[in-house]
C-alpha positions in Angstrom: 25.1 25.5 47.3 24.9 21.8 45.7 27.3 19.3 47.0 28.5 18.4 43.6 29.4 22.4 43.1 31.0 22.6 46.0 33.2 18.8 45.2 34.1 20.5 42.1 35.4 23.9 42.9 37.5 21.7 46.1 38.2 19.5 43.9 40.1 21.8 41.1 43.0 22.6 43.6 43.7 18.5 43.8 45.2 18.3 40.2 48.3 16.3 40.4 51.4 17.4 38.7 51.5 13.7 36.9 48.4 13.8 35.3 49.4 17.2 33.9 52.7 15.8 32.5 50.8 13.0 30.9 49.2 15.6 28.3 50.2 17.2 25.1 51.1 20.6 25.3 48.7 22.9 23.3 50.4 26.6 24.4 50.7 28.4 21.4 54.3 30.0 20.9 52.6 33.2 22.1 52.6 32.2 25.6 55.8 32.0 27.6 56.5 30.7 31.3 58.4 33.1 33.1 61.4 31.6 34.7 60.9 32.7 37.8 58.2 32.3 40.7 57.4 36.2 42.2 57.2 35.9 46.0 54.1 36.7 47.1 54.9 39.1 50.2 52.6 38.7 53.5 51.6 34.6 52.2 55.1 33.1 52.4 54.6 31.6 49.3 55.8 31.9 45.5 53.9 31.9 42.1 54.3 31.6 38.8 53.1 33.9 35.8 51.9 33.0 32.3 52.1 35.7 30.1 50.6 35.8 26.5 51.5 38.7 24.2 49.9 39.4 20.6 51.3 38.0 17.7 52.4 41.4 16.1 54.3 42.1 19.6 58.3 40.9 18.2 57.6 43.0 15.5 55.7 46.3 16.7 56.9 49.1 18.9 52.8 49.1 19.8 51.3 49.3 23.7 48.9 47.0 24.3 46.2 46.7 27.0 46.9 44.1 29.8 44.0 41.7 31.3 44.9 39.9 34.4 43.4 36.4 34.7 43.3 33.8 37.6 44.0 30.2 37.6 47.0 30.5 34.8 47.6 26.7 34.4 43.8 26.4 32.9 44.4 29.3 30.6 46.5 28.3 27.5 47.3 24.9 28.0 46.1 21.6 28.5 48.9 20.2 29.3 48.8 21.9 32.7 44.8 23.0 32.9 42.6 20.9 35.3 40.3 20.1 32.7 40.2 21.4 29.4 41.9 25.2 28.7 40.1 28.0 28.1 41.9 28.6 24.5 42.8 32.5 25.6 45.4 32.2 23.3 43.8 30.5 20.4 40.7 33.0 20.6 43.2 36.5 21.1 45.3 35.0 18.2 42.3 34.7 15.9 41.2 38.3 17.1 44.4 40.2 16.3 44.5 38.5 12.7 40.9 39.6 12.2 41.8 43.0 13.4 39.6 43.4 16.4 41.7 43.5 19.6 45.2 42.6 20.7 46.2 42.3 24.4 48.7 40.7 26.8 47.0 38.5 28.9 48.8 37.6 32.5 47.7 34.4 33.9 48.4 34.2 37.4 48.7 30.5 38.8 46.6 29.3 41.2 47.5 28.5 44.7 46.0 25.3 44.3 45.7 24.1 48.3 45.8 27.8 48.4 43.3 28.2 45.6 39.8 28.5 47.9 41.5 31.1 50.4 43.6 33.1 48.1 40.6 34.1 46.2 38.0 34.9 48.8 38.6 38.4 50.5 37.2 36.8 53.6 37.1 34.0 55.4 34.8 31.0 55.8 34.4 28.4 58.4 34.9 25.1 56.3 37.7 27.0 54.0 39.5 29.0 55.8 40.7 32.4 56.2 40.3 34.4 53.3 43.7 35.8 51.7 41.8 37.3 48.8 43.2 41.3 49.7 46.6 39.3 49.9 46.5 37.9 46.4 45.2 40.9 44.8 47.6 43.1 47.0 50.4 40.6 45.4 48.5 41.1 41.5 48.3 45.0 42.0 51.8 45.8 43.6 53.9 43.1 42.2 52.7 41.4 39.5 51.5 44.5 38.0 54.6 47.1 37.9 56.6 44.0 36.8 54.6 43.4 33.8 54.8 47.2 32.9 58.7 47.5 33.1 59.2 44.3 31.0 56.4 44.7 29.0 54.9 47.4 26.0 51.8 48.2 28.0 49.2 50.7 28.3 49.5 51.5 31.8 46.5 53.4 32.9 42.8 51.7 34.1 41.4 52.1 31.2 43.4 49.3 29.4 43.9 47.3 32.7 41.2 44.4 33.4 40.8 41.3 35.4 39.0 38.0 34.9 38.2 35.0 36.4 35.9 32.1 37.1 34.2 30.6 40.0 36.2 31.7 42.8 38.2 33.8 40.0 35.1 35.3 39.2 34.6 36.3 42.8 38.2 37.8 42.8 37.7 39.7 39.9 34.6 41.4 41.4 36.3 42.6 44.7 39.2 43.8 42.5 37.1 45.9 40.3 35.6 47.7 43.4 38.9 47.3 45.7 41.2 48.6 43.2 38.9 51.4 41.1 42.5 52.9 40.2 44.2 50.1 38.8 41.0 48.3 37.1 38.2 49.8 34.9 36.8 46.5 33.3 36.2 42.7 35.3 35.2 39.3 33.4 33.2 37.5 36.5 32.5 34.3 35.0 30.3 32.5 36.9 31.1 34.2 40.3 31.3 32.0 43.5 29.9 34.7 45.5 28.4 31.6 48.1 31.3 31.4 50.5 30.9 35.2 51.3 27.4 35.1 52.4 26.2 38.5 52.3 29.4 40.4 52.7 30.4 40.7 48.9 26.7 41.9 47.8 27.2 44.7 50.8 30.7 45.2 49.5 29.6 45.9 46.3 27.2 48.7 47.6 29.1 50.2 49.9 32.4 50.1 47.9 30.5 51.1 44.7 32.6 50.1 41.0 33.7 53.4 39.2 30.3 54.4 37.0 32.6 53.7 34.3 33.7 50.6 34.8 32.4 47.6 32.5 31.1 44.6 34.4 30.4 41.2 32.7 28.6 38.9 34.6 28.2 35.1 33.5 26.6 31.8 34.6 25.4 28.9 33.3 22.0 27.4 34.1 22.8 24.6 35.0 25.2 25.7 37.8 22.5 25.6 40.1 19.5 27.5 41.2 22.2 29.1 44.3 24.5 30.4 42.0 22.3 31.5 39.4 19.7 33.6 42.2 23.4 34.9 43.8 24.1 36.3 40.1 20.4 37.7 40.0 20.4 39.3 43.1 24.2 41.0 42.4 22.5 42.4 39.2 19.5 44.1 41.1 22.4 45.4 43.9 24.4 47.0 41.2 21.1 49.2 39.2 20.1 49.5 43.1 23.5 51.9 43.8 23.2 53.1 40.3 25.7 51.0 38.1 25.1 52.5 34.4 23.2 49.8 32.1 25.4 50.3 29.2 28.4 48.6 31.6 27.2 46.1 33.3 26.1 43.0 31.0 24.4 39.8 32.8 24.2 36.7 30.4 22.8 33.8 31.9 23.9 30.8 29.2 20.9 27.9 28.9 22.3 24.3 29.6 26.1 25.8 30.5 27.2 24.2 33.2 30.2 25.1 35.4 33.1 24.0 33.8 36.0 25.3 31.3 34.7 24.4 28.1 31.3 26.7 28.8 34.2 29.8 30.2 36.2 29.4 26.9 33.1 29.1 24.6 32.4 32.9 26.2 35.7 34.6 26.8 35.7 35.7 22.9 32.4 37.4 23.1 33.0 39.1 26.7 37.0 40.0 26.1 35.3 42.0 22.9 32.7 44.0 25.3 34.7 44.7 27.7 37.4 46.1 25.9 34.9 47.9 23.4 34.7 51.3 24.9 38.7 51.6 24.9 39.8 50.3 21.1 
């Protein structure tokens, strides 16, 4: 793992709320801030939740599928993302008028101290003990049943995904095998699987995804030979155990590097293949 990687990812939970005040808000008027932080129970700590709901929602007695995403603040506004959004609302806004998908998205905040050890499911000797069966605990038994009382949604896995980048990304692929109940589809952008050593490529053939299950898998080339070999070798363990072909999708970008403006320039394309199978 490259130095500069590894002074990037650290230093994404170091955003200061100043600098963040000192932008322009770009959240379209799809997105609200709940009012209230959820405790999250067994991490003595609180969080807050940024939900986006289609455009037709006010007006509609629809259900919509609901994709869970990490790192909120860097989802739908600059004003509050690290460096650059990824534009979920823009794109989703763009896909409902074309007529191609509608969803609520939840964005779950990061931890930001918290970030590293909330999303790794174990722990690591420079980071910390991992929290990652915490968090997701907290996603899939709080989060989730609140969002389906307040919300329209479709319930069941197959209109229930996750996503996430970097660490996110490793998240998202220990939920999808962790949780085969709650989750059928996982966006793993540019998956941090590093600070796991082996444990999540064992995890991930031991504790085998659903057959069913849709699997994207992104990285940029340029986000080092580690990360990129880490991706490769995840692909080879999942056709190893068996994964079906037709869901599990591996696109390594040329020139993307690891940052939000390559993860928003993507999340069109993967949101629409991942959520293929259940429009």
């Amino acid at each position: 793992m490259k130095k500069s990687l590894i002074a990037s990812l650290l230093a994404l939970v170091a955003c200061t709320v100043s600098a963040q005040e000192s932008k322009t808000s770009t959240a379209q008027p799809t997105v609200t801030v709940l009012a209230s932080q959820l405790d999250m129970p067994g991490l003595n700590r609180k969080r807050q939740l940024r939900v986006y709901l289609p455009p037709g929602y006010a007006t509609s007695t629809k259900r919509y599928p609901v994709l869970y995403m990490h790192d909120g603040q860097n989802l739908f506004d600059n004003a509050t993302a690290y460096a650059g959004e990824w534009n979920v609302d823009e794109t989703l806004n763009a896909l409902a008028k074309e007529g191609k998908l509608e969803l609520i998205v939840v964005g779950v905040d990061n931890g930001q101290d918290k970030r590293m050890t909330e999303l790794n499911p174990w722990s690591h000797e420079k980071i910390g003990a991992g929290e990652g069966r915490q968090y997701m605990d907290f996603v899939v038994k709080t989060v989730k049943p609140l969002i389906d009382t307040t919300y329209r949604t479709l319930p069941d896995r197959t209109n229930t995904a996750v996503m996430g980048s970097s660490m996110g990304g490793l998240i998202s692929h220990y939920a999808i095998n962790q949780y085969p109940d709650v989750f059928s589809k996982a966006g793993i952008f540019s998956p941090a699987y590093w600070p796991t050593g082996e444990q999540m490529l064992r995890f991930a053939g031991s504790n085998k995804a659903r057959t069913d299950a849709r699997l994207y898998l992104l990285m940029g080339e340029k986000e080092g030979q580690g990360m990129v070999r880490d991706v490769r070798r995840m692909q080879a363990e999942l056709k190893k155990v068996g994964h079906p072909d037709a869901n599990q999708w591996l696109k390594v970008v040329p020139g993307a590097e690891h940052n939000e403006g390559f993860w928003s320039r993507e999340f069109r394309e993967a949101v629409l293949w991942m959520f293929a199978a259940s429009q």
